[in-house]
Steps between C-alpha positions, in 0.01 A plus 500: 500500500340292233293195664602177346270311774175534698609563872170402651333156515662115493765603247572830703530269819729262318724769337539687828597198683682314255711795354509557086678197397340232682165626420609512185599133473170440647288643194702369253482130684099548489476544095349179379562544129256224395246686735533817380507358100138379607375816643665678253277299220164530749546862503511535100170234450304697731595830321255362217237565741458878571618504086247273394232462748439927537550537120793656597692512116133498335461823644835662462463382106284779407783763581777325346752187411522348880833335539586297834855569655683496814545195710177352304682463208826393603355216738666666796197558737497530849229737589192588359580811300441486095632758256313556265578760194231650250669622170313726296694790216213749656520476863476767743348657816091400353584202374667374864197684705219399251659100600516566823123601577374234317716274764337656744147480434542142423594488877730190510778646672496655870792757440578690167823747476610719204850656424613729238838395409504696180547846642618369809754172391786311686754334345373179607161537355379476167288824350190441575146540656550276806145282646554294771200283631469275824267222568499156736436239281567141587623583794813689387495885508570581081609800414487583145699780320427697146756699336305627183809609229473619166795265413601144643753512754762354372739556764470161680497291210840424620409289785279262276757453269775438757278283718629100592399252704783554708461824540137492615577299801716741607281793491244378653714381814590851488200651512404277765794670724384794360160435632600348840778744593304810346852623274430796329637408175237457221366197280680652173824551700464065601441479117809684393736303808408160364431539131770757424760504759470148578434499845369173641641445866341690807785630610584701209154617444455616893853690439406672166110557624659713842707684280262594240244579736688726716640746181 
């Protein structure tokens, strides 16, 4: 059974009681779009923080051409996660590890993680050295993740290009449901519902989100 919604807590109370529909009216009656436009735009100022402030890109220079994606870059923030992509014709395994130790002895960030998604990809992943780093900073809990790639990834260029004012409402009400209801349908899935497929009403997207999520 795939779980489109936390079954413990207030919302786990309220679903159980209320039944599926009306607790979905609920959510959806709770987005305040003008709200969530302003925490949306909080979010992205504060990202300059861990960037800036811990030298962040300074550091991540030296390896490569540092380009800033994901939600960052198409204004769509809602948590603090930033994608970050270093682009360099020569990288490989030393080049990713010789990055992140020097991230670690600087000692700004609490966690540090490493993946290998060159010999070990997913079709959802670019081809890459994978660094993630964690820190609290500002009082929001940042986590910051490195794909170092010999080429830029190109394949998201699409949402940039495609991307509308009135589509960017819509996607982040969405992931706001997303959030709330914890559906287990990704950010890039929201991306291709609204900005390909046209999806802008709940309704729709809560219908096509169930049935992608539970192939």
């Amino acid at each position: 059974m795939v779980r489109m919604w936390s079954s413990t807590g207030e919302a786990g109370v309220r679903r159980a009681r209320w039944g599926l529909s009306r607790y979905v009216e609920w959510e959806v009656s709770r987005v305040d779009m003008d709200a969530l436009s302003r925490e949306s735009r909080a979010i992205r100022e504060d990202a300059g923080a861990p960037l800036g402030e811990l030298g962040v890109l300074d550091q991540l220079a030296r390896y490569g051409e540092v380009e800033l994606t994901g939600s960052y870059r198409w204004d769509t923030m809602l948590d603090p996660d930033i994608d970050l992509y270093v682009v360099n014709p020569e990288a490989d395994l030393e080049l990713a590890l010789e990055a992140h130790v020097a991230l670690i002895r600087r000692g700004d960030f609490y966690a540090h993680y490493f993946g290998d998604w060159v010999n070990f990809g997913h079709d959802a992943l670019p081809t890459g050295h994978y660094i993630g780093l964690k820190r609290v900073f500002n009082g929001r809990k940042w986590k910051v993740d490195i794909w170092f790639l010999r080429a830029s990834n190109t394949g998201s260029d699409w949402i940039a290009e495609t991307m509308t004012e009135e589509g960017r409402p819509a996607i982040l009400a969405f992931k706001h449901l997303k959030r709330m209801m914890r559906l287990d349908v990704s950010s890039y899935c929201i991306y291709r519902m609204v900005l390909l497929e046209g999806v802008t009403d709940t309704e729709s997207f809560l219908e096509i989100a169930r049935s992608r999520t539970a192939t």
